[in-house]
N, C-alpha and C positions, 0 to 999 in steps of 0.2 A: 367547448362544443365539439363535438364527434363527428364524424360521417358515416352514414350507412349507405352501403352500396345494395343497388339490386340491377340481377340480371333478369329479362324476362325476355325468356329461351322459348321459342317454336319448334314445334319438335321437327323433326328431319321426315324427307317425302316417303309415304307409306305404299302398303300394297295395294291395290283391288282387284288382284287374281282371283277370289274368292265372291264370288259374288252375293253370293248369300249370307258373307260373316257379316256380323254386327261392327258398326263402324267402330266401337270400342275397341273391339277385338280383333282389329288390324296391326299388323308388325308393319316393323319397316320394307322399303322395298330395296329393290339395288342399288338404287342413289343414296337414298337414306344409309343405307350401312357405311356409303362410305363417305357421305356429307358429315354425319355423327362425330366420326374419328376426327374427322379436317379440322371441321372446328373445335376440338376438346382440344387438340395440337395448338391451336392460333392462341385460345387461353392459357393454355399453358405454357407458352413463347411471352406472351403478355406477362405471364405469372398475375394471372387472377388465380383463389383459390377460391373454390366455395365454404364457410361456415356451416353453412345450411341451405341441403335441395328440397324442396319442397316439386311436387309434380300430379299432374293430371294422373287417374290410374288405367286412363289408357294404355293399351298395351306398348303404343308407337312412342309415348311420351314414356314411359317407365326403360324400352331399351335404350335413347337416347341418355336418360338419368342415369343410367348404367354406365354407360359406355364413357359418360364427362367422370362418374364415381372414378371409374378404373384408373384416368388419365390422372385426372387432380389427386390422387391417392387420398381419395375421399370414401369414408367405408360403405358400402353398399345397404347394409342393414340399417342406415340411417339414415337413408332416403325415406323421406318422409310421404307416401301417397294419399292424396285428396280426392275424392269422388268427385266433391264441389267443383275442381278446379277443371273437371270436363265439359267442355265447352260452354267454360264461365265467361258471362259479361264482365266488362272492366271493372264494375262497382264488385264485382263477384271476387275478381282477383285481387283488386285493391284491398278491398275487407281483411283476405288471407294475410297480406301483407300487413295491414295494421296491426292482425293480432299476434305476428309475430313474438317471440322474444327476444327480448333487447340486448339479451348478452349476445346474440348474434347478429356479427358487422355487414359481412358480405353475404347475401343469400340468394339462390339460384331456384327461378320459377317456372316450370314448365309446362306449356296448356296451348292453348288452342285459338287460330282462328276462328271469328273476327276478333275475340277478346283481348288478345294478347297485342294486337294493335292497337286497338283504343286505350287500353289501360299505357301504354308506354305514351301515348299522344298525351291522354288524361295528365300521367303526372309530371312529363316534361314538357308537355309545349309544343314539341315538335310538329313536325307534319309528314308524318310519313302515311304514304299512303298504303301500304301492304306489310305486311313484318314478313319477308318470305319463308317458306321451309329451313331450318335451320340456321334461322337469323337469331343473333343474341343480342339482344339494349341493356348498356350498359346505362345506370343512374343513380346519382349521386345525391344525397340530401344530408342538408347541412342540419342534423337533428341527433338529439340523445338516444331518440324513442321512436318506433317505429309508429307508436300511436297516432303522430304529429303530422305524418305525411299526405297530402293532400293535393286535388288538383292545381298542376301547375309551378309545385313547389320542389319538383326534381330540378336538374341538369344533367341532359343526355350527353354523356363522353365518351362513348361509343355505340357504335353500330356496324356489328360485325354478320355476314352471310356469305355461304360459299359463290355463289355466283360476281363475288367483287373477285375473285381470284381465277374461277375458270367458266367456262360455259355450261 
């Protein structure tokens, strides 16, 4: 039996200078730029690598994917963007995740509250009540196939966010 790992990444805090852009079409903001970076650095101290990013095509979510591509010398052209995955419900992202392909171990998901909370509750158990801006859940499933994965059948081994390291 195998393990696949999955991270399901928030994207980093955005702008609302603009107030008439479409919440899609929000960048990140100052923190964000350099929340992004922090954490691509903490994964890549970990040595987590991604196989496979998959991401909302938000714009907020797409420069975060970027920014973890550059770090994990993960190629940019193979960020994979999802429409779906913008501000998808957890059954929305878990989906994504089922239909994964199997040849790929570790995969990195990036989208949106509330979704991205629930779905890391959904498949691990846990109880977190918020997944903050630029929080990453690490989870673990003891399975060949991403098909298999189901409520409750993770185990969360990490839970990484810039605010455990500064204000």
């Amino acid at each position: 039996m195998f393990i696949k790992k999955l991270f399901l990444i928030r994207h980093s805090k955005s702008s609302w200078k603009h107030p008439g852009m479409s919440d899609h079409d929000r960048p990140l903001n100052k923190r964000g730029k350099y929340d992004a970076p922090f954490m691509a650095e903490k994964l890549y101290q970990l040595e987590i690598f991604p196989d496979l990013i998959l991401s909302s095509t938000a714009v907020r979510t797409m420069e975060f994917a970027n920014i973890l591509a550059d770090k994990l010398n993960y190629e940019k052209e193979n960020i994979i963007s999802l429409r779906e995955l913008y501000l998808a419900s957890d059954s929305e992202i878990i989906k994504t995740v089922r239909e994964t392909d199997d040849k790929y171990k570790t995969v990195f998901l990036l989208a949106h509250n509330p979704g991205i909370t629930y779905a890391v509750n959904n498949l691990s158990g846990s109880g977190i009540d918020n997944m903050p801006t630029s929080g990453i859940a690490g989870i673990e499933f003891k399975t060949d196939t991403w098909k298999e994965i189901k409520s409750g059948s993770g185990n969360l081994f990490l839970f990484e966010f810039p605010k455990k390291y500064y204000p």
